[in-house]
ChimeraX commands (.cxc) that place a marker at each C-alpha (Angstrom):
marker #1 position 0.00,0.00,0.00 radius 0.5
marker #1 position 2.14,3.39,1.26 radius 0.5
marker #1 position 5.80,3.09,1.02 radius 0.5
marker #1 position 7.65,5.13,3.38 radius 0.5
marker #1 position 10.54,7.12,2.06 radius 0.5
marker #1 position 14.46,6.09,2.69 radius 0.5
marker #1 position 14.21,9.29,4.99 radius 0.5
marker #1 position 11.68,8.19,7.14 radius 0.5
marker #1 position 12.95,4.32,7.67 radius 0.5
marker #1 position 15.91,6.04,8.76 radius 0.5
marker #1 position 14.78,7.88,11.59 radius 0.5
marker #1 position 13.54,4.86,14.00 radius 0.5
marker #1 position 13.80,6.43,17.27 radius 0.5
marker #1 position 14.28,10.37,18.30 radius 0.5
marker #1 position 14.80,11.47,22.04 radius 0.5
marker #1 position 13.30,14.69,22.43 radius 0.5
marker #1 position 14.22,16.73,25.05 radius 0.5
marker #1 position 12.16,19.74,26.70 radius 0.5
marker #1 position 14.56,21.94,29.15 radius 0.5
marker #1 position 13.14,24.86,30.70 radius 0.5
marker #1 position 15.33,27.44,33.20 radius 0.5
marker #1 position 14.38,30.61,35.50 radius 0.5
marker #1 position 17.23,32.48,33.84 radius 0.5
marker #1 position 17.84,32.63,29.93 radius 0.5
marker #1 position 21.65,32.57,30.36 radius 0.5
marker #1 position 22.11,29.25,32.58 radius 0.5
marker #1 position 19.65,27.68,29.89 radius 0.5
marker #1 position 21.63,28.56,27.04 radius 0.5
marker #1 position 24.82,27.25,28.16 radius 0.5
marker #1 position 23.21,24.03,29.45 radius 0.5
marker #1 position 21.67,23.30,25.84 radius 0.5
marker #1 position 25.26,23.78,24.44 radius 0.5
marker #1 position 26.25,21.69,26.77 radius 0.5
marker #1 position 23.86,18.82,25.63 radius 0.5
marker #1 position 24.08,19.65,22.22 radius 0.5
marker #1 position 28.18,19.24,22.58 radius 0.5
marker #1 position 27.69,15.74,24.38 radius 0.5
marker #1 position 25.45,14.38,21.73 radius 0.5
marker #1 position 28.00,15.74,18.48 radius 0.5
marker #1 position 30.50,14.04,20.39 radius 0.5
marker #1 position 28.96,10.81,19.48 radius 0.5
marker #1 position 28.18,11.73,15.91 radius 0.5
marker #1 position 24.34,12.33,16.57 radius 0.5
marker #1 position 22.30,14.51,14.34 radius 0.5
marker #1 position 20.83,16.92,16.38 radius 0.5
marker #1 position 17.97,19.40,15.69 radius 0.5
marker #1 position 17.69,22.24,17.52 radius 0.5
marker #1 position 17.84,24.11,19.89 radius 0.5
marker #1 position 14.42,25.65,19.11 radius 0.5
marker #1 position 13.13,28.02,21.55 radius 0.5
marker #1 position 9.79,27.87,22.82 radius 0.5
marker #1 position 7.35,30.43,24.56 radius 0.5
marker #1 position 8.26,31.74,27.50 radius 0.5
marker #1 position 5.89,31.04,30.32 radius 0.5
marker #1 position 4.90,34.07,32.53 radius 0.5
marker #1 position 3.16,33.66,35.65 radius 0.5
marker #1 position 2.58,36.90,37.29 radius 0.5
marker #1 position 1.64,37.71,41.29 radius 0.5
marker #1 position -0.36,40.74,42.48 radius 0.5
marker #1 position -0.22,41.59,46.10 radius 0.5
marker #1 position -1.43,43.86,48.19 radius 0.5
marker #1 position 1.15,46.26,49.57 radius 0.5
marker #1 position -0.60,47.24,52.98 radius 0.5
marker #1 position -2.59,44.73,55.14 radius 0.5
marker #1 position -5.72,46.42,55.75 radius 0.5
marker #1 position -6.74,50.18,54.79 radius 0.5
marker #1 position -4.59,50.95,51.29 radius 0.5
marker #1 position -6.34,48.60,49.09 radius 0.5
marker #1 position -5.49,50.05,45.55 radius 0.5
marker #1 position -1.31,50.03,46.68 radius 0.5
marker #1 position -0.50,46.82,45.16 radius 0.5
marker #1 position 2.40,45.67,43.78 radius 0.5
marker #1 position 3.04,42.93,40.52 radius 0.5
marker #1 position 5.60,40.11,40.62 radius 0.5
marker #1 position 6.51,37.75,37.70 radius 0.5
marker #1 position 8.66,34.64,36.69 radius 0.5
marker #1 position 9.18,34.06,33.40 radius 0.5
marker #1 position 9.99,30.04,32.62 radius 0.5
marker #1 position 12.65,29.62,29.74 radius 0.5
marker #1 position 12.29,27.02,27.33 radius 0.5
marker #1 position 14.39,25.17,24.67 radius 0.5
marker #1 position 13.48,21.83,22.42 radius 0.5
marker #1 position 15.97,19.62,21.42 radius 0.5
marker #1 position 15.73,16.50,19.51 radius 0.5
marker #1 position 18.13,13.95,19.09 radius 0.5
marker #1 position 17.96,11.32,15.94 radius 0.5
marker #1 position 19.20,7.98,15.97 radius 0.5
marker #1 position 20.47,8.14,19.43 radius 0.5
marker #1 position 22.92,5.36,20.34 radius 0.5
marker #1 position 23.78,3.44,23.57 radius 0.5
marker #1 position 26.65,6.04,24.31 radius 0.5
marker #1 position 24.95,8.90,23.64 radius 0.5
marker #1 position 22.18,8.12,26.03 radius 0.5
marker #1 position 24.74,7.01,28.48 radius 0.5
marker #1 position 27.07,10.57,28.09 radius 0.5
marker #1 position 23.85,12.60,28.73 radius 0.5
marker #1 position 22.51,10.53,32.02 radius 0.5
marker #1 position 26.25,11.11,33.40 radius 0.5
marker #1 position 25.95,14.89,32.19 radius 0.5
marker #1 position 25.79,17.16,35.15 radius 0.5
marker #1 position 23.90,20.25,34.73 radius 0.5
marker #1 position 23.58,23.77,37.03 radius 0.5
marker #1 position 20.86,23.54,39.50 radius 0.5
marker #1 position 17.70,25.25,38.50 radius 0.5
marker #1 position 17.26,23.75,35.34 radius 0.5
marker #1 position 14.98,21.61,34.85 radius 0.5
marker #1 position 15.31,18.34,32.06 radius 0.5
marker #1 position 12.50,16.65,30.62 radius 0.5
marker #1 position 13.13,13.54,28.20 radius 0.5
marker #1 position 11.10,11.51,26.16 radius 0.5
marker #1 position 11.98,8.78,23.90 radius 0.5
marker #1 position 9.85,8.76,20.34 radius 0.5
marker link #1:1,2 radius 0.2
marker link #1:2,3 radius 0.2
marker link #1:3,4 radius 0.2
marker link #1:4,5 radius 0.2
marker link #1:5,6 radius 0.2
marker link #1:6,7 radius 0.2
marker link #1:7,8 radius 0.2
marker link #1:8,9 radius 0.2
marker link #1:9,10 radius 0.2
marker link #1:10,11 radius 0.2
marker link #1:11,12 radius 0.2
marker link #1:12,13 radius 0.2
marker link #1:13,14 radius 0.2
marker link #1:14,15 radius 0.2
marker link #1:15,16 radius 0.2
marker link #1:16,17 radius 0.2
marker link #1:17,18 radius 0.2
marker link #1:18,19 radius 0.2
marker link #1:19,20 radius 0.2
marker link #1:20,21 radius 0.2
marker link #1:21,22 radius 0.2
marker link #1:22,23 radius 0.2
marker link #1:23,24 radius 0.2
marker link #1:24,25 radius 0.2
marker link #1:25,26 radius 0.2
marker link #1:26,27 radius 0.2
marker link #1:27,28 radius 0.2
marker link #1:28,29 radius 0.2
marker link #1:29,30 radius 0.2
marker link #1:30,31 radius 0.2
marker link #1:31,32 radius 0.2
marker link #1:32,33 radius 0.2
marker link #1:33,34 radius 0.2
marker link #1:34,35 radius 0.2
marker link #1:35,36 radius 0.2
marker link #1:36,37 radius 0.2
marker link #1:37,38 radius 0.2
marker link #1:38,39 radius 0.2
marker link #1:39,40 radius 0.2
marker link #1:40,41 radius 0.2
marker link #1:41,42 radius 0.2
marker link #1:42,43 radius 0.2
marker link #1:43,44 radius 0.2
marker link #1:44,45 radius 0.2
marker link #1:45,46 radius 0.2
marker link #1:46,47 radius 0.2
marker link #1:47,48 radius 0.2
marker link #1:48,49 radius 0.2
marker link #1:49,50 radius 0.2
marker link #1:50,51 radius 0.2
marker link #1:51,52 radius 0.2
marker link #1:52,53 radius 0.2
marker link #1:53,54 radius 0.2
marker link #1:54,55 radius 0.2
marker link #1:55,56 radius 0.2
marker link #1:56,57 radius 0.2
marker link #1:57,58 radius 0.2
marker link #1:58,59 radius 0.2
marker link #1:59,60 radius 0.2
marker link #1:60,61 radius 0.2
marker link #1:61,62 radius 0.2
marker link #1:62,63 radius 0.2
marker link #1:63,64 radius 0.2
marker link #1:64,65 radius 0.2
marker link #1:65,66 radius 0.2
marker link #1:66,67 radius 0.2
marker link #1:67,68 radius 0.2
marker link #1:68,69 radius 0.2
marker link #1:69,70 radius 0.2
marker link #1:70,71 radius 0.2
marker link #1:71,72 radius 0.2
marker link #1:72,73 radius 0.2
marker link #1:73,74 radius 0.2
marker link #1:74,75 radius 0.2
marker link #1:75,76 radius 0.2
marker link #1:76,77 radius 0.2
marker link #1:77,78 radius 0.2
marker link #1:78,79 radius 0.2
marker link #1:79,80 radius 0.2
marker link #1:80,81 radius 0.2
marker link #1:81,82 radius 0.2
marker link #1:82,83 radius 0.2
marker link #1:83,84 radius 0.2
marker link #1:84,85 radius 0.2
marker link #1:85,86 radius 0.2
marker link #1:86,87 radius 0.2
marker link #1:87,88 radius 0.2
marker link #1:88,89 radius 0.2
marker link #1:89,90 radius 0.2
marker link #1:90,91 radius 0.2
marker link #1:91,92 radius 0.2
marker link #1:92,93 radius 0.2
marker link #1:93,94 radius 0.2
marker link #1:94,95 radius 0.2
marker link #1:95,96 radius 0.2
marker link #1:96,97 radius 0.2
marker link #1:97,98 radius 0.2
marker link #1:98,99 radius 0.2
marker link #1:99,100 radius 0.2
marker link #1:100,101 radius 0.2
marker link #1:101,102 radius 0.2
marker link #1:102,103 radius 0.2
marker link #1:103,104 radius 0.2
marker link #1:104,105 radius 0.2
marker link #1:105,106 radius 0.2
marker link #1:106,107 radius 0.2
marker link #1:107,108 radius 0.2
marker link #1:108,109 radius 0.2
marker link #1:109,110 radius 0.2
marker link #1:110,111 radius 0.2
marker link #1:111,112 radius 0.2
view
């Protein structure tokens, strides 16, 4: 019936990792980090493609009881990056487990 193309049979398996940061900086230099790991072990990588930044934002009242329109705003803005990995072998699963990353940053890996 449907044939799949040479380019499809190829790609089997693809990790796909989701990595998402308070601060842009420490994210940045943690994808280069994983993207360095997995060249290393002649993977093809795509990415890193950024995704939306999540914004959560606080209002709270400055005074306790009488000032009720003095409020003030907070906000955290979430980071994110997407990286996928095709074709990954044993060793580079194995180098990125062992890979040791800045606290705060926060790795999430699926295997497709």
């Amino acid at each position: 019936m449907a044939t799949k193309s040479a380019k499809e049979k190829e790609v089997s398996s693809k990790l796909r990792i989701r990595v998402r940061a308070y601060e842009n900086k420490v994210l940045d230099n943690s994808v280069k980090q994983i993207i360095d790991t997995a060249l290393r072990y002649d993977a093809e990588v795509l990415g890193p493609t950024p995704l939306p930044t999540e914004i959560k934002k606080y209002t709270v009242n400055r005074s306790t009881f009488i000032y009720k329109n003095a409020r003030e705003q907070f906000e955290m803005r979430i980071h994110k990056r997407l990286i996928d990995i095709l074709n990954p072998g044993a060793k580079v699963i194995e180098a990125l487990t062992n890979l040791s990353l800045p606290s705060g940053v926060n790795i999430d890996v699926k295997m497709m």
